[in-house]
C-alpha positions in Angstrom: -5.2 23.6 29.1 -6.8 19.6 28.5 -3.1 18.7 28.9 -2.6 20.4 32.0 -5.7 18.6 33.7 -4.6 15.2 32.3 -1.2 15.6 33.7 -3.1 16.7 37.3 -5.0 13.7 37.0 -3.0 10.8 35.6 0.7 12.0 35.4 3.2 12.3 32.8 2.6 9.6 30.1 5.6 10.9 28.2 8.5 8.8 27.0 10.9 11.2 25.8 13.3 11.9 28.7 16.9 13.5 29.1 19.7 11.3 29.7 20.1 10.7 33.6 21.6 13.4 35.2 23.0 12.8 38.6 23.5 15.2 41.7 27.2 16.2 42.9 28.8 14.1 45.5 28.5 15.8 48.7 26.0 18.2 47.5 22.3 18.1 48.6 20.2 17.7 45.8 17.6 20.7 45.1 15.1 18.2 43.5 12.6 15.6 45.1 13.7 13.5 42.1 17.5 13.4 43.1 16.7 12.8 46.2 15.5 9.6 46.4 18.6 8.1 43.8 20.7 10.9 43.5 20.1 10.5 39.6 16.9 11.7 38.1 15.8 12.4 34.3 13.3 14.9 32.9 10.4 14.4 30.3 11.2 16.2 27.7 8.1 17.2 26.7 6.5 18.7 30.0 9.4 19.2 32.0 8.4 16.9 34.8 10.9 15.1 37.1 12.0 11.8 37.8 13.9 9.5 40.2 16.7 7.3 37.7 18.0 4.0 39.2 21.3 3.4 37.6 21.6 -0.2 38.3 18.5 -1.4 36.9 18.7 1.3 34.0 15.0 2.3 34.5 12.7 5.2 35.4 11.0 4.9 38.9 7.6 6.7 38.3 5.6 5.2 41.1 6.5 5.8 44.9 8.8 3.2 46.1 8.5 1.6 49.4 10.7 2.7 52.0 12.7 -0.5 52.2 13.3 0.1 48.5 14.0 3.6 49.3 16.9 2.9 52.1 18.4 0.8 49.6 18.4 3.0 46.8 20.0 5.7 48.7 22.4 4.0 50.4 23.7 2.3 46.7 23.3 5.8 45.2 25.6 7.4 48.4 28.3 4.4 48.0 28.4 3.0 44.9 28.2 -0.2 45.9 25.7 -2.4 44.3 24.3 -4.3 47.3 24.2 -8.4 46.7 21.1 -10.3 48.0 
């Protein structure tokens, strides 16, 4: 019960996630999490969700901008890494 009003308050402070799992092409994804990247990786320990960014091999736990956002969907719908 503690750890259920800590992870209200503050979030997951986990480490231990799954390996990156990504949505099917085409597909909507079910998940807020695969929506923003169309990757996503769970904590293992409370089952919580979260948005993957393949190309900078990293979790994305806060909310991302929605500049970032655009750009993280459109590289997650083409492929394409875009060069800046």
């Amino acid at each position: 019960m503690v750890g259920e009003v800590l992870d209200m308050l503050f979030g997951c402070w986990h480490k231990n996630y799954s390996f990156p799992i990504t949505a099917k092409k085409g597909s909507t994804p079910q998940n807020e999490a695969a929506r923003v990247t169309g990757t996503y990786v769970v904590c293992l320990d409370c089952g919580k969700e979260f948005p993957y960014d393949w190309s900078r091999m990293k979790v994305i736990t806060a909310a991302p901008n929605e500049a970032e956002t655009e750009e993280l969907t459109s590289r997650a719908n083409t492929g394409f890494v875009k060069v800046a």
